[in-house]
C-alpha positions in Angstrom: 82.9 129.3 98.7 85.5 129.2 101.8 88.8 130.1 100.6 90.9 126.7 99.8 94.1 126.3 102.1 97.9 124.9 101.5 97.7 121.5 103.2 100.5 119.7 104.1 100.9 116.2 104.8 102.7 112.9 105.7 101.9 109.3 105.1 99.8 107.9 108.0 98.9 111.4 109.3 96.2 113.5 109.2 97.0 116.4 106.2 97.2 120.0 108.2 96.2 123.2 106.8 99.8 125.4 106.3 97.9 128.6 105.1 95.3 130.3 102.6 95.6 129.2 99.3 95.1 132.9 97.9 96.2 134.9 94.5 99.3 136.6 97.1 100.0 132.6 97.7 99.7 131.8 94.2 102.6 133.7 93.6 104.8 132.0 96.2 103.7 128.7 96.2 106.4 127.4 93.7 109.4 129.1 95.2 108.1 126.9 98.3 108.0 123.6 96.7 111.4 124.2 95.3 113.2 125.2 98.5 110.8 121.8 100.2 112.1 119.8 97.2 116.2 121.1 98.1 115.6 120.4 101.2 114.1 116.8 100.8 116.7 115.9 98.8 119.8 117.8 101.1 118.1 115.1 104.1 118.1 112.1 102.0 121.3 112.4 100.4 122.6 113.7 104.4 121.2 109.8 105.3 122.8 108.2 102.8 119.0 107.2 101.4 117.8 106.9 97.8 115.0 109.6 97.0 112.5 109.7 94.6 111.3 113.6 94.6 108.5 114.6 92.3 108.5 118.6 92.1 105.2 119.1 90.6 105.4 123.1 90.3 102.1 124.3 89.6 103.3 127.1 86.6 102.0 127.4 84.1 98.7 126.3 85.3 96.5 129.5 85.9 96.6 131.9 87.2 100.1 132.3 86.0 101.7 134.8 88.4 105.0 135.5 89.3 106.8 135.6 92.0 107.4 139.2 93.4 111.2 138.5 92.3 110.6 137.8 89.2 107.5 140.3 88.3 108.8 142.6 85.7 111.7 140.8 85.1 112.1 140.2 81.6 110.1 143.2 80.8 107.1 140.9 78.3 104.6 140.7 80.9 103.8 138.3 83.9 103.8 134.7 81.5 107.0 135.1 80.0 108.1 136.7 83.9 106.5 133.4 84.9 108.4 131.4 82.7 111.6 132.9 83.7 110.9 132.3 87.6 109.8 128.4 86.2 113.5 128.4 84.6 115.1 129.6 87.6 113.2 127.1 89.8 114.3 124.6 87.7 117.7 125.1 88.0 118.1 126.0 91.7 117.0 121.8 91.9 119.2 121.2 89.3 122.3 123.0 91.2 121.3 121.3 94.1 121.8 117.9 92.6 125.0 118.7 91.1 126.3 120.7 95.0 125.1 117.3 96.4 127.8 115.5 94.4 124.7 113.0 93.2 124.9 114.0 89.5 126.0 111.0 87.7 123.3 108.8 89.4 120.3 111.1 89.5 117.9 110.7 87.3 116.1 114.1 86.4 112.7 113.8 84.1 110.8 117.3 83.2 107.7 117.1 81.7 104.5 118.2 81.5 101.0 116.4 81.9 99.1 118.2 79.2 99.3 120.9 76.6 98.8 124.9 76.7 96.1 126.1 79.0 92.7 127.9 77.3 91.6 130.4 79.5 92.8 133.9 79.0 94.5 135.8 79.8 96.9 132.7 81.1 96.3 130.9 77.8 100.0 129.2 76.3 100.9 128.9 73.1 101.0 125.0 71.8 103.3 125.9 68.6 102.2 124.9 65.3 99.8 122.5 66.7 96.0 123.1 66.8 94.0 122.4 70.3 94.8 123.0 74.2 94.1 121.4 77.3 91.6 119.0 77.2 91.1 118.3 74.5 92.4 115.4 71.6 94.3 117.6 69.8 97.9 117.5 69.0 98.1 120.7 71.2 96.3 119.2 74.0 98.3 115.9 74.1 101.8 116.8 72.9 104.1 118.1 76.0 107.8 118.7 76.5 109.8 115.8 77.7 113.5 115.8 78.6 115.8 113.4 80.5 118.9 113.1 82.2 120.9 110.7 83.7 124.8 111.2 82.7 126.7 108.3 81.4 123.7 106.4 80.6 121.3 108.2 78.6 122.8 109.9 75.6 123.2 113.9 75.6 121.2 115.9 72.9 119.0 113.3 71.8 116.2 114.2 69.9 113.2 112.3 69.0 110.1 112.2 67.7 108.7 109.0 68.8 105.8 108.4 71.0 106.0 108.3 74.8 103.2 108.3 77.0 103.3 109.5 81.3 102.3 106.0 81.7 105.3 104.7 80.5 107.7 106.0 83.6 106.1 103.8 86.3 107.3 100.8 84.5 110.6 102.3 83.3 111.7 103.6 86.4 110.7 100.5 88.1 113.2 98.5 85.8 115.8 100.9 85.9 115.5 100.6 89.8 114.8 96.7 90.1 111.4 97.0 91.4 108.7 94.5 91.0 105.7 95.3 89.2 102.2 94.3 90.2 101.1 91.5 88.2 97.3 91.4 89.3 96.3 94.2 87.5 97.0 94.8 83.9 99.7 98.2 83.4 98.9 100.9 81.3 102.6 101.9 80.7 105.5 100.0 78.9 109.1 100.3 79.7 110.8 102.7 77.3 114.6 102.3 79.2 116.0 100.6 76.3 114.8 103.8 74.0 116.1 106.1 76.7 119.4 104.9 76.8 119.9 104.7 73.1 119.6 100.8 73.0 116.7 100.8 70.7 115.9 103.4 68.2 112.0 103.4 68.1 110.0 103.6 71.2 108.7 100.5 72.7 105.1 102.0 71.9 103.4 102.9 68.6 100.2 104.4 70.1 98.0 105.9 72.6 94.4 105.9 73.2 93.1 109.2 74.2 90.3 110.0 76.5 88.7 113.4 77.2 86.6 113.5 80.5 85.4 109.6 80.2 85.3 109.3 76.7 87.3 107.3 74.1 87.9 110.9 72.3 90.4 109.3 69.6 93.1 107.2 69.1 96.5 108.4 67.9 99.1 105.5 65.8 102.3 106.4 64.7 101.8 109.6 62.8 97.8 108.9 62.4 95.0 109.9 64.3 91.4 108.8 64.5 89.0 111.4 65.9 85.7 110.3 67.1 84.4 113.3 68.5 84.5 117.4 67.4 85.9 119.6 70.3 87.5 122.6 70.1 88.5 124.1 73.5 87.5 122.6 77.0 84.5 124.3 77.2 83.0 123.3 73.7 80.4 120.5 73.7 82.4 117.4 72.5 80.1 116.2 69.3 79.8 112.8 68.4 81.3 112.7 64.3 79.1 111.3 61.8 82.0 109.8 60.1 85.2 109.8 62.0 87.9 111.9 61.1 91.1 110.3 59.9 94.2 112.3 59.8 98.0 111.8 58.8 100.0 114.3 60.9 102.9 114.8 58.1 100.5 115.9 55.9 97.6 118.0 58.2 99.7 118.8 61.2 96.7 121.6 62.0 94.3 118.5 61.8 91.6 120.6 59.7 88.9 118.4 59.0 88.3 120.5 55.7 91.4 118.1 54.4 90.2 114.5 55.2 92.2 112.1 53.5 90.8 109.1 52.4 94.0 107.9 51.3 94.9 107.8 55.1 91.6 105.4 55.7 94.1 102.6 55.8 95.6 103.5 59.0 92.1 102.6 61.2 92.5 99.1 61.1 95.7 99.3 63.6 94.0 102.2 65.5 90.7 99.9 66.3 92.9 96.9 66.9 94.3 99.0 69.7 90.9 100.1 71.0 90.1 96.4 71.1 92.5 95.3 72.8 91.9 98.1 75.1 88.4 97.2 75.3 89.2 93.9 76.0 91.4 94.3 78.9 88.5 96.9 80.8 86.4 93.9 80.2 88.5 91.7 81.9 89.8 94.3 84.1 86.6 96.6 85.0 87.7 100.7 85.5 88.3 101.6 88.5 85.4 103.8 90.2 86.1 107.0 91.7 86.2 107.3 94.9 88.0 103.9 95.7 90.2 104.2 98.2 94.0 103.4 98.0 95.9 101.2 97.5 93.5 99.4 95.1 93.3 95.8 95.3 91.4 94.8 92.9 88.9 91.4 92.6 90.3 88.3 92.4 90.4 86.8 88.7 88.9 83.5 88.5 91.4 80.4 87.4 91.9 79.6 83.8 91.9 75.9 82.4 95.0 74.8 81.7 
């Protein structure tokens, strides 16, 4: 296969190809899309222009490597020398916003879109959790999320409570008084009110959760419902005989050697979610790969009043 290349684009213009995307690039790539990121923000806060900058650094996806600067530093090998140039990445944007003078109304979000990667010898560690990426497992699903916005959201919060990626187009959107789409339904809800400390309990109790395209399981409160058996991201995904129910206080490892049936009570809100789920792809058909964007989708036919 041709080797891939760096591409870099603008809106309206044809992407151009900046350089190979090789393993020497791998290790620079993230330096670059911090100093691009600084640099985006320096111009926009020069205009006098509200930015919204989305930094996705590609650690600790694999192959994680280093940046010569940072190779050898901490002395535990090249993820946790990884880890440290992620850290210091991290906080040359964070400097920036505070050198900018923009602290106080910046909102900064770090997060992660799934859990520990499989393949070694890049594989992550997800904690006490059992699974990694892609799969339905507490490992696979459960990612670090922190946010800042001085003043408004409380410092040192911890919690618990479910949030789900989805949830920041709508919560930025209010935060920002921007209009969402109402032809369409939204996946996300908006969690401002929990951000800011208004509301103790997040404005969602559950997610469904979908491996490749598959309903994989469904996840309420501290419950799950597991409809199919897979293990890493290359194990076939098996259909279960009898779904596995599991309360997460109790089998945080999610061994299916400890089913508890005294937990069976907790499917009846998991499937009402699915159904209303269901019920909205029925009304709202998924949207086909490949369609080109922005979406608009078909035209819903009038109600009776």
């Amino acid at each position: 296969m041709p080797v891939q290349s760096i591409l870099e684009g603008r809106k309206g213009e044809k992407s151009r190809e900046v350089r190979a995307y090789d393993l020497g690039q791998r290790r620079l790539m993230d330096g670059d899309l911090t100093r691009r990121s600084i640099a985006f923000m320096e111009r926009q806060v020069k205009a006098k222009k509200p930015f919204f900058a989305l930094a996705s650094l590609t650690q600790p996806h694999m192959p994680t490597l280093p940046n010569p600067r940072f190779a050898g530093k901490t002395g535990h090998g090249d993820w946790a020398d990884m880890l440290a140039e992620m850290d210091g990445n991290v906080g040359q944007m964070l400097d920036a916003v505070d050198r900018l003078g923009i602290r106080d109304n910046t909102i900064v979000i770090f997060a992660s879109d799934n859990g520990a990667e499989f393949i070694k010898p890049w594989d992550g560690w997800s904690g006490p959790w059992r699974g990694s990426y892609f799969t339905a497992w507490e490992g696979g699903i459960r990612v670090p999320f922190m946010i800042r916005w001085p003043g408004t959201i409380p410092a040192a919060r911890v919690s618990d409570e479910i949030v789900h990626g989805a949830d920041l187009f709508p919560t930025l959107a209010r935060v920002t008084g921007a209009r969402l789409p109402d032809d369409r339904p939204i996946d996300g809800v908006d969690q401002s009110r929990f951000f800011m400390g208004k509301a103790d309990k997040s404005a969602r109790e559950g997610v469904v959760i979908w491996v490749d395209n598959r309903l994989q399981a469904v996840k309420w409160r501290n419950y799950k419902l597991h409809f199919y058996q897979q293990d890493t991201m290359v194990s076939p995904a098996a259909r279960l005989s009898v779904p596995l129910v599991v309360d997460l206080y109790m089998n945080p490892q999610e061994d299916e050697n400890k089913r508890d049936m005294a937990a069976g009570w907790a499917t009846r809100p998991m499937l009402k979610m699915i159904g209303a789920f269901e019920a909205s792809v029925k009304k709202y058909p998924l949207i086909p790969m490949g369609t080109p964007d922005p979406y608009q989708p078909a035209p819903q036919p009038a109600t009776k009043p």
